[in-house]
LOBA-985034 format. One record per residue (C-alpha): residue number from 1; residue in one letter; x, z, y. Coordinates in steps of 0.5 Angstrom, whole numbers, plus 500, padded with zeros to 3 digits. Layout:
% residues N
<node num="NUM" residu="A" x="X" z="Z" y="Y"/>
...
This chain:
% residues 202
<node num="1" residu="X" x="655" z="428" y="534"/>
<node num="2" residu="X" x="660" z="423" y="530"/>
<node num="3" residu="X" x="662" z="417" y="532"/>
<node num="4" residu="X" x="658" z="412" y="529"/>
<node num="5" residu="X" x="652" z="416" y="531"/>
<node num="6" residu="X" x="654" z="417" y="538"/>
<node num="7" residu="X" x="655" z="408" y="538"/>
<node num="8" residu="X" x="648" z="407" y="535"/>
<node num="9" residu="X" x="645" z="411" y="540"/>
<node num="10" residu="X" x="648" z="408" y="546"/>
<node num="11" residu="X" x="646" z="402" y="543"/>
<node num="12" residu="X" x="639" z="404" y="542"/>
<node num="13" residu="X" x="639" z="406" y="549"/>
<node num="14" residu="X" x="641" z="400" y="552"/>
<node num="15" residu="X" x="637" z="396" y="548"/>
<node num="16" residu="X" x="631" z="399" y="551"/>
<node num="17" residu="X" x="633" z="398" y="558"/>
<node num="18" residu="X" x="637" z="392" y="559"/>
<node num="19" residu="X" x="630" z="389" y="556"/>
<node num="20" residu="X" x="625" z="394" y="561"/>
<node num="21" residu="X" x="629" z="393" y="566"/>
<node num="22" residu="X" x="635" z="387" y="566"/>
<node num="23" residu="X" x="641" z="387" y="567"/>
<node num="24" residu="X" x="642" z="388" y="573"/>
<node num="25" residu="X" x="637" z="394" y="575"/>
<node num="26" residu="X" x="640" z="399" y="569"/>
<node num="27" residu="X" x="646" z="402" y="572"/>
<node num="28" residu="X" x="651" z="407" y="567"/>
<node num="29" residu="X" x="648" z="412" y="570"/>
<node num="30" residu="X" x="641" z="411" y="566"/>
<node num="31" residu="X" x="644" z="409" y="560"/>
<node num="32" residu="X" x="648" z="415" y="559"/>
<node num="33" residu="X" x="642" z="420" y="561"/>
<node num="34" residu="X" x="638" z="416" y="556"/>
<node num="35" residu="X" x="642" z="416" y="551"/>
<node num="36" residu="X" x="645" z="424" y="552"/>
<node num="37" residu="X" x="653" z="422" y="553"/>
<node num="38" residu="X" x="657" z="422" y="558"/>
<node num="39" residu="X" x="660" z="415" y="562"/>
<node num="40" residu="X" x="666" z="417" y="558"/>
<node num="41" residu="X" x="664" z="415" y="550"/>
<node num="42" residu="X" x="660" z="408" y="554"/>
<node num="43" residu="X" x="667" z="406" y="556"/>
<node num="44" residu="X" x="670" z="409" y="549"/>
<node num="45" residu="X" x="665" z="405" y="545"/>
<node num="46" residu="X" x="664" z="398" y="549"/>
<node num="47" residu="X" x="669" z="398" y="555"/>
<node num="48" residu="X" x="663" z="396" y="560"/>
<node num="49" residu="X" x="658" z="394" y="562"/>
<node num="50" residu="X" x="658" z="387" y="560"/>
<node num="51" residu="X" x="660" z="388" y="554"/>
<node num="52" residu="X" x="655" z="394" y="552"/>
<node num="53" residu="X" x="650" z="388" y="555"/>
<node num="54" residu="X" x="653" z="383" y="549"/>
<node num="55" residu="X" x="654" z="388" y="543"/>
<node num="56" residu="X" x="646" z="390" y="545"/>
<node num="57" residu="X" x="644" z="383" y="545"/>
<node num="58" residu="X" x="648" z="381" y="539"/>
<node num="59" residu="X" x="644" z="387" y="535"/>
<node num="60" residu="X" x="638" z="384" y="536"/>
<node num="61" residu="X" x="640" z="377" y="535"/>
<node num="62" residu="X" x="643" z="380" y="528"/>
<node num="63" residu="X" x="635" z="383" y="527"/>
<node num="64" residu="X" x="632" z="377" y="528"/>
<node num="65" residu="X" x="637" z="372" y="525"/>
<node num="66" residu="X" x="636" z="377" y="518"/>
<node num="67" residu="X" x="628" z="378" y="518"/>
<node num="68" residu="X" x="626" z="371" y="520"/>
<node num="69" residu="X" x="631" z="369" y="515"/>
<node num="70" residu="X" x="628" z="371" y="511"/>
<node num="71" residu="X" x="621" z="370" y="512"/>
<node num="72" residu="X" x="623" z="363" y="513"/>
<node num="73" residu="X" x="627" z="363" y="505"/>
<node num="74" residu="X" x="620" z="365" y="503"/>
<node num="75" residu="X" x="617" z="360" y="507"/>
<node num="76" residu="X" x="620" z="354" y="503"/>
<node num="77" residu="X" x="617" z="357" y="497"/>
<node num="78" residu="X" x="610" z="356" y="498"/>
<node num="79" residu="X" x="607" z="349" y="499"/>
<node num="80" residu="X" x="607" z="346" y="505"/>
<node num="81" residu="X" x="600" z="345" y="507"/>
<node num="82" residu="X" x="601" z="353" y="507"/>
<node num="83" residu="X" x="608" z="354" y="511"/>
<node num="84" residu="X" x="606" z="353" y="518"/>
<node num="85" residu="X" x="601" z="358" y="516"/>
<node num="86" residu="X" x="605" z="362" y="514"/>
<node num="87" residu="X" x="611" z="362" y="520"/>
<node num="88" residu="X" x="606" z="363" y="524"/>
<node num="89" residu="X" x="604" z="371" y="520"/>
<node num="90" residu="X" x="611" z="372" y="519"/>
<node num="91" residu="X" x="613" z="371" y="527"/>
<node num="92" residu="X" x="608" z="375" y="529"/>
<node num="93" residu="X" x="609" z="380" y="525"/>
<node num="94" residu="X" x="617" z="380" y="527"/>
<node num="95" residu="X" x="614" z="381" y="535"/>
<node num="96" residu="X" x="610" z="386" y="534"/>
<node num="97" residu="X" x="616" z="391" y="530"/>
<node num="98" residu="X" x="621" z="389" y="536"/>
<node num="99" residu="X" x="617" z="388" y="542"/>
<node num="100" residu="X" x="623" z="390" y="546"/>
<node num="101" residu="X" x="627" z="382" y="543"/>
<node num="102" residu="X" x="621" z="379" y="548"/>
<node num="103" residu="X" x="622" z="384" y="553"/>
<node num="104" residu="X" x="630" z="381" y="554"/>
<node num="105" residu="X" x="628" z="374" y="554"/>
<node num="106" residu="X" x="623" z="375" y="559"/>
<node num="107" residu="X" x="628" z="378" y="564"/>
<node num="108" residu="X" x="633" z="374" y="562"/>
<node num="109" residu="X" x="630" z="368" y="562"/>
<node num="110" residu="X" x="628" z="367" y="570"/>
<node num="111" residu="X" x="635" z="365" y="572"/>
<node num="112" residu="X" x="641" z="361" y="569"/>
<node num="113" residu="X" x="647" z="365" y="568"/>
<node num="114" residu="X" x="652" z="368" y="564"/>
<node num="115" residu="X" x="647" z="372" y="560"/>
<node num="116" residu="X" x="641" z="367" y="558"/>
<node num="117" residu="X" x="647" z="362" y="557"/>
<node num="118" residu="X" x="650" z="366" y="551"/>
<node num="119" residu="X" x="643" z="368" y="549"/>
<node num="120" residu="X" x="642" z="361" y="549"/>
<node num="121" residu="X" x="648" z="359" y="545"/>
<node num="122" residu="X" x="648" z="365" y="540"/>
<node num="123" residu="X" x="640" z="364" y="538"/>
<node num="124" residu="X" x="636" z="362" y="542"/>
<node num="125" residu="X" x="637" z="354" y="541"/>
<node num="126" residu="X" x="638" z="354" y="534"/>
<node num="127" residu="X" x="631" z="358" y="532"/>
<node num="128" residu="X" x="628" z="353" y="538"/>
<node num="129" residu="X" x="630" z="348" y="533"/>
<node num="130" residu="X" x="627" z="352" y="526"/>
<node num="131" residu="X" x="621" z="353" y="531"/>
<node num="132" residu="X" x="620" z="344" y="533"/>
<node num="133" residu="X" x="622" z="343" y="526"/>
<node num="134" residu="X" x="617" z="347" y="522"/>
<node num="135" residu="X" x="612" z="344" y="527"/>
<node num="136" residu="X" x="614" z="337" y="527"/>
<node num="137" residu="X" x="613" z="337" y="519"/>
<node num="138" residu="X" x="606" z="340" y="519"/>
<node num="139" residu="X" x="605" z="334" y="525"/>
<node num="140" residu="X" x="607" z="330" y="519"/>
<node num="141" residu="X" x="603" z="332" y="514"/>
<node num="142" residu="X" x="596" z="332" y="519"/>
<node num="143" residu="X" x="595" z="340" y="520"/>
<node num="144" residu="X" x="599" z="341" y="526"/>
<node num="145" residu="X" x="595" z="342" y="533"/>
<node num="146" residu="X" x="595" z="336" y="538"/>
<node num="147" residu="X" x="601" z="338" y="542"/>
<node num="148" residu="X" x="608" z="337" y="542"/>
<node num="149" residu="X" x="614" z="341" y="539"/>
<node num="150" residu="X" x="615" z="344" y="546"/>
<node num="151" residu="X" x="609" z="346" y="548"/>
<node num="152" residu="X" x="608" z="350" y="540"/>
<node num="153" residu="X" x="615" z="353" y="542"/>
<node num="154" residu="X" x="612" z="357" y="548"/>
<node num="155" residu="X" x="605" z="357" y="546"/>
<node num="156" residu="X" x="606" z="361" y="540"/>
<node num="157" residu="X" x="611" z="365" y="543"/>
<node num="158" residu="X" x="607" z="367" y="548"/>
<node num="159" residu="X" x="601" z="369" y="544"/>
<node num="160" residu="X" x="606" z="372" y="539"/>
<node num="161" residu="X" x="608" z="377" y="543"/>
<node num="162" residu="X" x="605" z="378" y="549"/>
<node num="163" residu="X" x="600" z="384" y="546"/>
<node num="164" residu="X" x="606" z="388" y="543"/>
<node num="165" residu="X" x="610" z="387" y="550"/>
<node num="166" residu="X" x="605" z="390" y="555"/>
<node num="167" residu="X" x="602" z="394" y="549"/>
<node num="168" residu="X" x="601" z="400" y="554"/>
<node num="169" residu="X" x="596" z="395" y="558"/>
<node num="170" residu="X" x="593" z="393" y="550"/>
<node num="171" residu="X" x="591" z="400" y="549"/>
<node num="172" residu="X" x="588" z="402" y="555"/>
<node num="173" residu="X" x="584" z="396" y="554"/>
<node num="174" residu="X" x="582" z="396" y="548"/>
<node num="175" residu="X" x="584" z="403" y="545"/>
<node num="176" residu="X" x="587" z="401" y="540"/>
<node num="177" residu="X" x="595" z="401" y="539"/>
<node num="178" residu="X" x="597" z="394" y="538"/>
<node num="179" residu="X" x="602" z="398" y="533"/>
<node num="180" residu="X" x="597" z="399" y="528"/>
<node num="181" residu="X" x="599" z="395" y="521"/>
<node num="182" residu="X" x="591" z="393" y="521"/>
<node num="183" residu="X" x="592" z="391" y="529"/>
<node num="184" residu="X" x="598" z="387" y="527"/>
<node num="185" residu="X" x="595" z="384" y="520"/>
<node num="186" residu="X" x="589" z="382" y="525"/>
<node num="187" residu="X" x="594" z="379" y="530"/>
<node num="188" residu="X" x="598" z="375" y="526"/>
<node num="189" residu="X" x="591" z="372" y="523"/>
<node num="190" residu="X" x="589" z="370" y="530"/>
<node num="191" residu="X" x="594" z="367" y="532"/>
<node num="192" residu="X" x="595" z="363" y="525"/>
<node num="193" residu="X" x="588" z="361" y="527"/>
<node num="194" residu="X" x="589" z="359" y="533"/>
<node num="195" residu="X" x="594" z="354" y="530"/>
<node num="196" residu="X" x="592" z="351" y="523"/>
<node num="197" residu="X" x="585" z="351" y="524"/>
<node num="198" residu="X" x="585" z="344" y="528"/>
<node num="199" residu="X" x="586" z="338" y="522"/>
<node num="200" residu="X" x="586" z="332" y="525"/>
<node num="201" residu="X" x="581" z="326" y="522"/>
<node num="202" residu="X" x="583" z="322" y="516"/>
């Protein structure tokens, strides 16, 4: 396996773990058998576990920053009666291909330390502030539901992601695999629903 292949693989690996089961209950051991290296290339690659924490942490913060860019940059070109709409389908349809980016924040966001801090600073507050703003705007404009931005943040990124995070329980529910495109499309329209169907009175 060449180099690169063997980072990107013990990356992949820690990914899965540190967002399945946190920081502290992966051990070097797990990633190493998840990812079919010896404790060797882990410390050649990333030097510790800490620091293979950060480099899984920065990937993922990389994947949202490049998508959700995107759809916001896309966003900006459609009418504004339209973009919260628009925001909503697109972050729903960001969670259900990278479940496992919620699955980290929940594990890490029950306790103030090292590693929330540096996810707060690194992408959390930023995207925190796109999200007030995009729904503050649509406050102004009169089609937004009657709650303030803190309350949207939590309420869209529960509904957005829970399905495709506890997909083993939405599949023994419904039989469906919350993966499926048409599943997904669904979803996304849902939760716009939820959110761009309330108008307030003239």
């Amino acid at each position: 396996m060449a180099k690169a292949d063997t980072k990107d693989t013990i990356l992949d690996a820690a990914e899965d773990l540190f967002a399945e089961q946190g920081f502290g209950a992966t051990s070097l051991r797990q990633l190493t058998a998840r990812a079919g290296v010896n404790l060797a290339a882990v410390n050649y690659h990333f030097g510790s576990k800490k620091a293979l924490w950060q480099a899984a942490a920065e990937h993922l913060m990389s994947i949202t920053e490049r998508d959700l860019g995107t759809a916001l940059s896309h966003m900006n070109q459609i009418d504004e009666a339209q973009q919260l709409r628009f925001f909503v389908r697109a972050y729903v349809k960001f969670c259900a291909k990278h479940p496992e980016l919620n699955r980290l924040m929940i594990q890490e966001g029950m306790a103030q330390d090292w590693r929330l801090t540096w996810l707060l600073e690194r992408s959390v507050r930023p995207w925190y502030a796109q999200v007030c703003r995009v729904f503050n705007r649509a406050t102004q404009l009169g089609i937004a539901p009657q709650m303030d931005a803190h309350h949207f943040y939590y309420a869209l990124t529960g509904a957005a992601t829970l399905m495709f995070s506890n997909a083993a329980e939405a599949t023994a529910l419904s039989g469906k695999n919350p993966q499926d495109p048409a599943t997904v499309d669904a979803h996304a329209d849902a939760v716009a629903n939820l959110f761009t169907s309330i108008r307030k009175p003239l």
